[in-house]
N, C-alpha and C positions, 0 to 999 in steps of 0.2 A: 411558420418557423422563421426566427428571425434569417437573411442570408444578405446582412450588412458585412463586407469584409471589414470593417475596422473592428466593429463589433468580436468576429471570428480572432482579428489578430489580437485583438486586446483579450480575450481568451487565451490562446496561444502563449502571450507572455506569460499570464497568470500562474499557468500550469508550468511552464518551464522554470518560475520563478521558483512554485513549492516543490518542483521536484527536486532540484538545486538546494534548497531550504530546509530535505529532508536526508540530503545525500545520499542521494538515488542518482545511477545512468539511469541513460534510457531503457536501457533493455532489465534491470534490476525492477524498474518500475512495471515496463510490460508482462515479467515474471509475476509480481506481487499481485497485479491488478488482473491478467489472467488476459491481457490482450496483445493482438502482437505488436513489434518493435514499429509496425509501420504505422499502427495505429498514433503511437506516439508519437511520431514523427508528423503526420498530417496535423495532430490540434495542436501540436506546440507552434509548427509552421502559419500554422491561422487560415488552413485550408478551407473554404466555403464547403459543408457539403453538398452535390448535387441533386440528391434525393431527400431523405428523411433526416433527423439528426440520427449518428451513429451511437449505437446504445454502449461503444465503450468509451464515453465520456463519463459517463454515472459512475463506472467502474472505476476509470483514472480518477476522479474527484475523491470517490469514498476512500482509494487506496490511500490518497495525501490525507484524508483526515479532514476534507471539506463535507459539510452538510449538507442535509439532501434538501434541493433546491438549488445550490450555489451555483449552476453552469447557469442555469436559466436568468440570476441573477448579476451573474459577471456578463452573460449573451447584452443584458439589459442594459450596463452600465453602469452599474454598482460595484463598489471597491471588493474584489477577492477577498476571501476567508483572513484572515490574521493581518490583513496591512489596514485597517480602519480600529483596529484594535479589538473589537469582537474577537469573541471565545473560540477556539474550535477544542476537536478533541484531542485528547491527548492519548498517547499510543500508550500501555500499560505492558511493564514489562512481567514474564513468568517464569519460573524456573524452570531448568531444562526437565527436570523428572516429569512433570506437571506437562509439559509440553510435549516429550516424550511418549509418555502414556497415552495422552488423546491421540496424537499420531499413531502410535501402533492400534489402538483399539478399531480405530476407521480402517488403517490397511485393514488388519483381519477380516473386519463384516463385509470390506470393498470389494478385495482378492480372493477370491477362491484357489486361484493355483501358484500364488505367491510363498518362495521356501524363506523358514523362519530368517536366513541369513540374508537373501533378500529385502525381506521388510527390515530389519535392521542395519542391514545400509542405507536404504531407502528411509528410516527416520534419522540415523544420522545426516544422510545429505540437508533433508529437512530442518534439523536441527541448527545444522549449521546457517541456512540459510536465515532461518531465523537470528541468530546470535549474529551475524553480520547488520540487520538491518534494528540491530537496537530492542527486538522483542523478548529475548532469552539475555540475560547479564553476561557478561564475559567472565564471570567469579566460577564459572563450569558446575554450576548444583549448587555452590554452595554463599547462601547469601545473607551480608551479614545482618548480624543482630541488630536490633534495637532497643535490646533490655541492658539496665543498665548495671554493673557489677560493682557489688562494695567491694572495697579493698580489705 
């Protein structure tokens, strides 16, 4: 494993760069990516690890929409995802019903002793969290057309 600190800090930027780029805090991000706020806090800082590398880098990378390889390749010194112009991906937005739905269907099969008012808070907060981060439109369900109307 590489354990060059320039290397480490030239990571660090990187990732701080696209969380910034994607209007994400820090802690929005350790929500999305399912790690905690310390985690982010050490790769953005360009902390060396001192054992293995830590497996929520994979996680922070995939949540910005870097492809799998790009730690190992920004470790190496290769330009981060989107500053050499290379593609990455792009986030696709869904409607909230659509969103909605899979949300409640996973609570059901997840929770066993979850009351139906429950889980529908619980896919509103969801919901919301999504529409904050650009995944659900702001249009609340409803989105518009693209067909086109004779007069």
């Amino acid at each position: 494993m590489n354990r060059d600190p320039e290397s480490w800090a030239r990571l660090g930027r990187a990732l701080r760069s696209a969380r910034e780029g994607a209007g994400f805090t820090q802690a929005e991000l350790a929500e999305v990516a399912n790690v905690s706020s310390r985690s982010i806090q050490d790769a953005e800082g360009g902390k060396v690890p001192t054992g293995r590398r830590p497996y929520t880098l994979a996680r922070m990378a995939a949540a910005l929409g870097w492809p799998a390889g790009a730690v190992d390749d920004v470790l190496d010194g290769a330009a981060p995802p989107g500053d050499d112009g290379q593609d990455i991906p792009v986030q696709v937005q869904v409607d909230e019903e659509t969103a909605s739905g899979a949300i409640t269907n996973a609570m059901v099969r997840a929770l066993d002793n979850a009351t139906p008012a429950e889980i529908r808070e619980a896919v509103r907060l969801a919901v919301d969290a999504l529409r904050r981060h650009g995944v659900i439109s702001e249009t609340d369900g409803v989105q518009p057309s693209t067909k086109r109307v004779n007069p």
